[in-house]
C-alpha positions in Angstrom: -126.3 -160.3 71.2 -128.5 -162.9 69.1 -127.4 -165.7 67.8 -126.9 -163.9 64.3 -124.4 -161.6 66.0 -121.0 -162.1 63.9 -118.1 -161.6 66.7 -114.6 -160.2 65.5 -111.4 -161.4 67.5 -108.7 -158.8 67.8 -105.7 -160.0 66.7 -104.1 -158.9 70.0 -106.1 -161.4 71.9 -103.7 -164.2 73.0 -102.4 -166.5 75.5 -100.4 -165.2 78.4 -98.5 -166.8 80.8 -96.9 -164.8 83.9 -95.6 -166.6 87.4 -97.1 -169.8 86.6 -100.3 -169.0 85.8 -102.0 -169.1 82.0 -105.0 -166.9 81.0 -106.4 -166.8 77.6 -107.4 -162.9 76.9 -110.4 -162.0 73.6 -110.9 -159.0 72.7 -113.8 -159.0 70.5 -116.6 -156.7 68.9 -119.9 -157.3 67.6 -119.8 -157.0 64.1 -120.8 -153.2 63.1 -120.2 -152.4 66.5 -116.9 -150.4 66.9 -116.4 -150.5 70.6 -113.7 -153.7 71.8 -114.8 -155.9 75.0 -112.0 -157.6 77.3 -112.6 -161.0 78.7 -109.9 -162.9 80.5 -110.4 -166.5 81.1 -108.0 -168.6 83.5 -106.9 -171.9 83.8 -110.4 -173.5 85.2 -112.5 -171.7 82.7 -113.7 -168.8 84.3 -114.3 -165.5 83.1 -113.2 -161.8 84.2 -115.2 -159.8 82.0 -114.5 -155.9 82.4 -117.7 -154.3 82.0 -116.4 -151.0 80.0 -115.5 -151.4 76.6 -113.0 -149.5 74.8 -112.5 -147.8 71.8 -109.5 -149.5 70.4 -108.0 -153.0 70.4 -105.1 -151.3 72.2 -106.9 -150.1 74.4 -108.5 -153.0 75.7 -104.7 -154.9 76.0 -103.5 -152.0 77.8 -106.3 -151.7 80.5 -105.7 -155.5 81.0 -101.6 -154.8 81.2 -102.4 -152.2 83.8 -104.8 -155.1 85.4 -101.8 -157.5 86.0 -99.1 -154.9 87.1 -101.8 -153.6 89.5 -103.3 -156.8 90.8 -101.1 -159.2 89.4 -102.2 -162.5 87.4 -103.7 -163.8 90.7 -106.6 -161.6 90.4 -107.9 -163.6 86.9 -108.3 -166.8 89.2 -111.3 -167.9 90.1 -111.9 -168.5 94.5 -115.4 -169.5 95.4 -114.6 -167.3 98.7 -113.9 -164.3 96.5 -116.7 -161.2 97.5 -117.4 -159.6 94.0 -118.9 -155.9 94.5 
């Protein structure tokens, strides 16, 4: 994106909090772009940014509801001794 790109918030994106720890979720779109991103970002600033997109707002929430029941909210938290594939 350039920095003319307008980006759209979903109003779904939000503020969750879930055994103690606090993750701010976006899910945005490029303006004229109809496909939503996810991007969860925890406590220390760091981002989990899935790298499909999805057609809906909904969507995008539910992937990252699925996310947390799967991996729980420990898997948003950033550990420099994390292997990422």
């Amino acid at each position: 994106m350039d920095d003319e790109t307008k980006l759209i918030t979903s109003r779904l994106s939000r503020t969750i909090t879930r055994d103690g720890i606090t993750v701010e979720v976006l899910i945005v779109r490029a303006e004229g772009d109809p496909e939503w991103t996810l991007e969860v970002v925890d406590q220390e600033g760091a981002c989990t940014v899935w790298e499909d997109t999805f057609a809906t707002e909904q969507d995008a929430l539910n992937e990252l509801f699925q996310t947390i029941a799967a991996d729980g909210m420990s898997s948003f938290l950033w550990r420099p001794d994390r292997t990422l594939h």
